[in-house]
C-alpha positions as CSV (number, residue, x, y, z in Angstrom):
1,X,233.6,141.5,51.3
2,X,234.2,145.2,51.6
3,X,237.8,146.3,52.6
4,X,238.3,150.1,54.0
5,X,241.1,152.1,55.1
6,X,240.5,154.7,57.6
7,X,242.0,157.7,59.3
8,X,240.3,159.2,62.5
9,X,241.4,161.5,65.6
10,X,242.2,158.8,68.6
11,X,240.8,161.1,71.0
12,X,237.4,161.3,69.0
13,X,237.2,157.7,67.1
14,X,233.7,156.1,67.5
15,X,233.1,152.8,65.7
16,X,229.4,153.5,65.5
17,X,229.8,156.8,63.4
18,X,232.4,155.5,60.9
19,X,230.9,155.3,57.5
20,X,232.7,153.7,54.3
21,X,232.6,155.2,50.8
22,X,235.6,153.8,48.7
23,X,236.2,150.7,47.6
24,X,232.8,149.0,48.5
25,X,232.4,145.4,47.5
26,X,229.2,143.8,47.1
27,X,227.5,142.2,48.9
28,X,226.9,144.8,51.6
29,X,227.3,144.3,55.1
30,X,226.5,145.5,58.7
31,X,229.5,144.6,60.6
32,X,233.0,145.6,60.5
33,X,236.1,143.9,62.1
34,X,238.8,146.0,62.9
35,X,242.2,144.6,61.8
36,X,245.3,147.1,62.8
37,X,245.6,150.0,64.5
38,X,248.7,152.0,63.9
39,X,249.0,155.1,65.5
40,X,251.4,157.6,64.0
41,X,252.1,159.5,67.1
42,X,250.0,160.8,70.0
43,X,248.0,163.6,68.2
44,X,248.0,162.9,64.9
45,X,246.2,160.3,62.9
46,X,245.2,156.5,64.0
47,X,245.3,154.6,61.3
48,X,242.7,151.5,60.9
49,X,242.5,148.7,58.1
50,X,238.5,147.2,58.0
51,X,237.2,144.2,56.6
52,X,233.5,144.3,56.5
53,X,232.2,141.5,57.0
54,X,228.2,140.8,56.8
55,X,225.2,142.5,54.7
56,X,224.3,145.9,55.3
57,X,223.0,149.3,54.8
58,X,225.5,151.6,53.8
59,X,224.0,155.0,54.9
60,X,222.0,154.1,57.1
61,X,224.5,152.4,59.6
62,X,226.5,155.0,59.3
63,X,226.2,158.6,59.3
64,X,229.4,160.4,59.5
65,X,232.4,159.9,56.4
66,X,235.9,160.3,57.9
67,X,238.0,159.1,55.4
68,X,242.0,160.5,55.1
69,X,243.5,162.2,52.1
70,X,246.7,163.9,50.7
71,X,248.0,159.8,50.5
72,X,246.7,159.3,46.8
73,X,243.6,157.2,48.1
74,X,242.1,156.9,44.6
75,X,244.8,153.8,44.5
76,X,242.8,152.2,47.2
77,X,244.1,151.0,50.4
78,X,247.1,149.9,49.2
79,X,248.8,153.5,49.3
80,X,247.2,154.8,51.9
81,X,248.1,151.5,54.3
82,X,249.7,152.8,57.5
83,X,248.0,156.1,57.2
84,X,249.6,159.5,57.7
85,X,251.5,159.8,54.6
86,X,252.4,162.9,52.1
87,X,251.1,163.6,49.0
88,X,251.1,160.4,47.2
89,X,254.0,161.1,45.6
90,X,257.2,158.6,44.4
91,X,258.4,158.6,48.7
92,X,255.6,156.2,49.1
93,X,256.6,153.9,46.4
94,X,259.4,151.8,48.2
95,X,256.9,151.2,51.0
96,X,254.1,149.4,48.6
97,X,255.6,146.1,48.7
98,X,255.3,146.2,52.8
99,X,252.2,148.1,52.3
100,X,250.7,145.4,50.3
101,X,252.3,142.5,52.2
102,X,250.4,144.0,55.5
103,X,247.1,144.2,54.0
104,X,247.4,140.3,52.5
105,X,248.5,138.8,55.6
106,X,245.6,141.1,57.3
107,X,243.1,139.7,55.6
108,X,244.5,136.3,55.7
109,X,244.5,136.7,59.3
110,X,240.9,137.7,59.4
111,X,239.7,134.3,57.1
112,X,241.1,132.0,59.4
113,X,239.7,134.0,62.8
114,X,243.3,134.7,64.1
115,X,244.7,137.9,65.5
116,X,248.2,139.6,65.3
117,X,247.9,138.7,69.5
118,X,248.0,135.2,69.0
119,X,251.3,135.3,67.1
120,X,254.8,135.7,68.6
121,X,256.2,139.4,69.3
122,X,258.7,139.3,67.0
123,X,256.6,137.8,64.1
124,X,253.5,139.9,64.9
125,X,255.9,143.3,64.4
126,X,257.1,142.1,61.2
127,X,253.7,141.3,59.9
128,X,253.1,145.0,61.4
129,X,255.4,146.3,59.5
130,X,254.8,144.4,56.2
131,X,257.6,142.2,56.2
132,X,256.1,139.3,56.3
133,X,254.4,138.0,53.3
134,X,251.0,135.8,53.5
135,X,252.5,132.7,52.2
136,X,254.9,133.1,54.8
137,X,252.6,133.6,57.6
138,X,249.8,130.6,56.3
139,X,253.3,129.0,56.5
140,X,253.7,129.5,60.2
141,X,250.0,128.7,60.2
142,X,250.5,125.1,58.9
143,X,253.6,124.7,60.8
144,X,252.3,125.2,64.5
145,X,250.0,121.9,63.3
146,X,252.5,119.8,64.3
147,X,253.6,119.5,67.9
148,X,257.3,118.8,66.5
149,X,257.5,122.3,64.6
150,X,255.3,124.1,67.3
151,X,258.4,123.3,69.7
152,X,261.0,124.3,67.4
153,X,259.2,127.8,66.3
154,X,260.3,128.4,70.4
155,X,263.3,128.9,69.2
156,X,264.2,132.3,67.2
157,X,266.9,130.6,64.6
158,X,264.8,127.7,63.5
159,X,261.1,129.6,63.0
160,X,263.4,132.2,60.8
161,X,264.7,129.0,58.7
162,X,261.7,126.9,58.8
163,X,259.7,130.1,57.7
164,X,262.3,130.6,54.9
165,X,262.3,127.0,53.9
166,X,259.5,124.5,55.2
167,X,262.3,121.4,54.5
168,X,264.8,123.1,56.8
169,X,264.0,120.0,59.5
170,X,264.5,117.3,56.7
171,X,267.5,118.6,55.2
172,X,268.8,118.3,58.5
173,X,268.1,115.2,59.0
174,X,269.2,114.3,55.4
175,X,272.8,115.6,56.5
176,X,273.1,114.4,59.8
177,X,271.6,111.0,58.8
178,X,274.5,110.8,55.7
179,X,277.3,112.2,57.6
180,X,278.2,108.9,59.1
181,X,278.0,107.0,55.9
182,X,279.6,109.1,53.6
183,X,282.4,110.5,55.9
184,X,283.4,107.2,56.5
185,X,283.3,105.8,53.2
186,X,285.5,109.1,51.4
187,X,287.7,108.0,54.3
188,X,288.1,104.2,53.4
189,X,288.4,105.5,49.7
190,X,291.5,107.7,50.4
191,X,293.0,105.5,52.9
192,X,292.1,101.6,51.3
193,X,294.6,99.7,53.1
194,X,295.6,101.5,55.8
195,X,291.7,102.3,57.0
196,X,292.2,100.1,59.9
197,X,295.9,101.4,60.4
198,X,294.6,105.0,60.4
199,X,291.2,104.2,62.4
200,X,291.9,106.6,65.1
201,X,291.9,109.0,62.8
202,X,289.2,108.1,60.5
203,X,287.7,108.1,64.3
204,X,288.2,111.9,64.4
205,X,287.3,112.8,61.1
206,X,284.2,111.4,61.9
207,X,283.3,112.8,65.0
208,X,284.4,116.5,63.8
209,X,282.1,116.2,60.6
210,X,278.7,114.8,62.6
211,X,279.2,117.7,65.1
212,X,279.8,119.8,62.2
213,X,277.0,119.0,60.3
214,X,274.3,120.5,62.3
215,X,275.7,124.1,61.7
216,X,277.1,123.3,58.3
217,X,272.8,123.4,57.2
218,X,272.0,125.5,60.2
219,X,274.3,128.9,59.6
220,X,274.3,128.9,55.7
221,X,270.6,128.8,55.7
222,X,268.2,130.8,54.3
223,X,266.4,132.9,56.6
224,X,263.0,135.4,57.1
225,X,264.6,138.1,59.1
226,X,262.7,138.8,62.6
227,X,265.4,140.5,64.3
228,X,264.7,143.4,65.9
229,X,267.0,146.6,65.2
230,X,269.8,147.3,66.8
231,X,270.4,150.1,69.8
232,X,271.3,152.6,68.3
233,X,274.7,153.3,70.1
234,X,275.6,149.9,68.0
235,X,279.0,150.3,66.2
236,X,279.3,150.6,62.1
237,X,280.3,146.8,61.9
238,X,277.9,145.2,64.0
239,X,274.6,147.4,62.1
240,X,276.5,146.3,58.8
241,X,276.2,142.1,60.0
242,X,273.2,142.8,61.0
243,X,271.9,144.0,58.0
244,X,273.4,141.0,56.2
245,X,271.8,137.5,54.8
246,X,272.5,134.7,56.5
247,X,273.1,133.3,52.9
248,X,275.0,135.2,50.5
249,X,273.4,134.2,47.7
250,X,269.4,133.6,49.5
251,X,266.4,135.1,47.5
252,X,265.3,138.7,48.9
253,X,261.9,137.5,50.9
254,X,259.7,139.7,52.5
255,X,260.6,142.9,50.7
256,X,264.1,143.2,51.4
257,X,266.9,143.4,49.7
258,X,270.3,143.1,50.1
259,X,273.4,144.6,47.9
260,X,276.8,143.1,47.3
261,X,278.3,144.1,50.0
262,X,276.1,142.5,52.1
263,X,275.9,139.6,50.3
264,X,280.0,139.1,50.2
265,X,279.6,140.3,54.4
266,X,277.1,136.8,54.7
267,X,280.2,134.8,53.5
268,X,282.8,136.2,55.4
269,X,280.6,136.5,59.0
270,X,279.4,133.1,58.1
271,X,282.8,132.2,57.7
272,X,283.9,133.1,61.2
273,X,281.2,131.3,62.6
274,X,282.2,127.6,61.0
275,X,285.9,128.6,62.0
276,X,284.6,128.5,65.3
277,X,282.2,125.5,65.1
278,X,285.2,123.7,63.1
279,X,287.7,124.3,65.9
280,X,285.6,123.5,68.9
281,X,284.4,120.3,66.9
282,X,287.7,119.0,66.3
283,X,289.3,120.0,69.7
284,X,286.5,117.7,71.1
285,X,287.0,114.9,68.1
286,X,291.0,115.0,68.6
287,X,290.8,115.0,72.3
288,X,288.4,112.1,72.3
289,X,290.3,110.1,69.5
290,X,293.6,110.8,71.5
291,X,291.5,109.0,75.1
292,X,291.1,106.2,72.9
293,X,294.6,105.6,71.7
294,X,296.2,105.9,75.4
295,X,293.7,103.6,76.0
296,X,294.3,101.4,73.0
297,X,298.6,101.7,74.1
298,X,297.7,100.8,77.6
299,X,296.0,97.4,77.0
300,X,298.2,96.7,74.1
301,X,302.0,97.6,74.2
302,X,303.0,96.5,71.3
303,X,300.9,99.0,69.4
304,X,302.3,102.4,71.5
305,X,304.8,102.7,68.4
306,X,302.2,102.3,65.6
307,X,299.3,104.7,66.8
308,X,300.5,108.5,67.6
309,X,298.3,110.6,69.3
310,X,296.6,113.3,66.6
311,X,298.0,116.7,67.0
312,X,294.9,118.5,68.8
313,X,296.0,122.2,68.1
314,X,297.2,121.4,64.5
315,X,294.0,119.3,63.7
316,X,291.7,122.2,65.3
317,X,293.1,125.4,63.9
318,X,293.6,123.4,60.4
319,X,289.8,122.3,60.3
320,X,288.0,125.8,61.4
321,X,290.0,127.4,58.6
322,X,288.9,124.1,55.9
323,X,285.5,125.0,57.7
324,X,285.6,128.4,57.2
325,X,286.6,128.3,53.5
326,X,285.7,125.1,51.7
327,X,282.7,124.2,54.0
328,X,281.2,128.0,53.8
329,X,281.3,128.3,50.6
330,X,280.4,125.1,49.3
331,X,277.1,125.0,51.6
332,X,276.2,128.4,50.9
333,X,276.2,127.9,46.9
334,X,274.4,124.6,47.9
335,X,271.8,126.4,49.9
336,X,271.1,129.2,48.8
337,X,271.7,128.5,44.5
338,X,271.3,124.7,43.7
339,X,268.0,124.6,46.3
340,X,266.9,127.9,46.7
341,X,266.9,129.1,43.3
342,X,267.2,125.9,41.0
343,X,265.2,123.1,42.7
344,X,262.6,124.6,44.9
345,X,261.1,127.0,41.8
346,X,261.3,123.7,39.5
347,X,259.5,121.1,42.7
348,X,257.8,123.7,44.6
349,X,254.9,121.6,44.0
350,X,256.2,118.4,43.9
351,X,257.6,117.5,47.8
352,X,258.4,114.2,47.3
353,X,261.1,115.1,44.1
354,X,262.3,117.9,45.9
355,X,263.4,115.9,49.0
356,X,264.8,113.2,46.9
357,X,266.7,115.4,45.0
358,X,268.1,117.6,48.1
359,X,269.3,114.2,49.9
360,X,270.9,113.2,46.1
361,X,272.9,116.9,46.4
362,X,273.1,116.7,49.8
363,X,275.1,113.4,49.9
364,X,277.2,114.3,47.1
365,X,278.0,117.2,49.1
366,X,278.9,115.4,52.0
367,X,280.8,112.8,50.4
368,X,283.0,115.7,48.3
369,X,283.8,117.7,51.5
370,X,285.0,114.6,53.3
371,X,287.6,113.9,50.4
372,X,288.8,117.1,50.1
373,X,289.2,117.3,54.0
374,X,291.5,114.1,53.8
375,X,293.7,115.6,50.7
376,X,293.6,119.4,52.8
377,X,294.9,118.2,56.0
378,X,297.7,115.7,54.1
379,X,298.7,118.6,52.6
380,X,299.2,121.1,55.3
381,X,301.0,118.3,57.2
382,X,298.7,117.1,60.2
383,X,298.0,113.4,59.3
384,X,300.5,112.0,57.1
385,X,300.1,108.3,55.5
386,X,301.0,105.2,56.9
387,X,303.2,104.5,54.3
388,X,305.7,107.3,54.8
389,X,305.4,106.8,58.2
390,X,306.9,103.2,58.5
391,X,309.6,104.6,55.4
């Protein structure tokens, strides 16, 4: 295979007098396939990647050299990718890692007979523009197999995560499918004896940590940015968000990189987005939990004086903010250190462990947060127990 890169005039590019001279691979061939066409602007240089695919005759297919320079080409195509540049010099340096990303996922694309056309907009610019790297895109690839993960690559938020993390689905299943369990038992093991007592509470607990739980993996995930930029009328805050993680601590992928800044800017946006999951949750959790003890009173007088309704404002506010603290921070470390950058380097290869050991944190997790809920919202005064009650 023979790979080229090539600058021509748009207004005078003809395939059939395009000769290649640098970087020739053996075997020779007689056909080319065009990967990328970049132009710089409307009368400067077109910029084309080639593979070559088939046996040929060098000089005798074709005639007429037209190779571009001043963009160090003796480094081969990887600093001359994109076309157009200046002098070779250090300026080019911070764009080699897209450079090189764009040429792997090229040639990737061209081995399994697939063009940039066939992929979403938004993932065909960033492969464009060399954000993408191959394993990431063979990653897509494998994913649009399955009917299940072709659906859910629809949707913008989950093909960034799944890209990022090809468990994403499982570990939310793991934490939706433990939520039940494990929120109920911290709750019998804080309560013992007065579980049944307090079971409109535990009710409520319950319901505000399964609704929870979805986001609780979803927001603190990590992410392969395909965003597109912002307008550029956008205000200084929303280009700084936008520029941030979606997990403070998440591994740089594609060629980015993030500072601290950003990183602390993931926590604290991230943070204002479970304030608002945890509130609506639990205004839906306390208003349901507060149907079923007016219902509970009307069949049953004698228990009106036992059972109080739970405060719904209170409960609300006091759960976005345990949300928006304990919640953020524990699921980003969970994320985006214990998986990310602990596990998934030691199991990459090994599935199987991996998942078993996610659920194992996962659950543990789960089963923390829910005990720490109970002792938070004792102590800032919006469920009380039983025994001080009937004092």
């Amino acid at each position: 295979m023979a790979i080229a890169a090539l600058s021509v005039s748009p207004s005078s590019f003809n395939p059939s007098k395009v000769r290649l001279r640098h970087r020739i691979m053996h075997p020779p061939v007689n056909d080319i396939t065009l990967l990328a066409a970049t132009a710089k602007n409307r009368n400067t240089v077109l910029s084309l990647t080639a593979i070559v695919r088939y046996p040929f005759h060098i000089n005798s297919k074709f005639p007429e050299s037209v190779f571009a320079g001043g963009d160090g080409i003796d480094g081969g195509i990887g600093s001359n990718f994109g076309g157009g540049g200046g002098g070779g010099d250090g300026g080019d340096s911070e764009d080699s890692g897209g450079n090189r990303n764009r040429e792997e996922a090229l040639m990737a694309l061209a081995q399994i007979g697939r063009s940039l056309d066939s992929f979403p907009k938004d993932l065909a610019a960033a492969i464009e523009s060399g954000r993408i790297p191959v394993d990431i895109l063979m990653r897509y690839v494998e994913l649009e197999k399955s009917s299940v993960f072709r659906w859910l690559l629809q949707f913008g938020g989950f093909k960034e995560r799944l890209l990022a993390d090809d468990l994403f689905l499982a570990k939310v299943a793991m934490e939706c499918g433990v939520g039940i369990f494990t929120k109920t038992a911290a709750e019998y093991e804080r309560r013992r004896e007065n579980f049944f007592k307090e079971l409109e509470i535990v009710f409520a607990d319950v319901v505000m940590a399964i609704i929870a739980d979805f986001m609780l993996v979803y927001l603190p995930a990590p992410t392969i940015s395909l965003r597109p930029p912002l307008a550029i009328g956008s205000g200084h805050i929303a280009k700084f968000f936008h520029g941030c993680p979606d997990n403070a601590f998440q591994v740089a992928l594609g060629g980015a990189s993030f500072s601290l800044v950003q990183r602390i800017g993931a926590i604290v946006r991230n943070g204002a987005k479970l304030f608002a999951v945890g509130t609506t949750s639990s205004l839906v959790g306390t208003a349901a939990t507060n149907a079923l003890i007016n219902a509970k009173n009307a069949v049953d007088k004698s228990s009106a004086d036992e059972v109080e309704n739970v405060p719904i404002l209170s409960t609300s506010i006091g759960y976005g903010i345990y949300m928006a603290v304990s919640s953020n921070l524990r699921y980003q470390i969970l994320a985006g250190v214990i998986e990310q950058r602990i596990l998934e380097p030691l199991f990459h290869n090994h599935k199987l462990i991996l998942s078993a050991l996610c659920f194992a944190v996962r659950t543990g997790n789960t089963f923390l947060g829910s005990l720490l809920w109970v002792d938070y919202a004792r102590w800032i005064g919006i469920q009380k127990v039983q025994e001080e009650e009937n004092a």
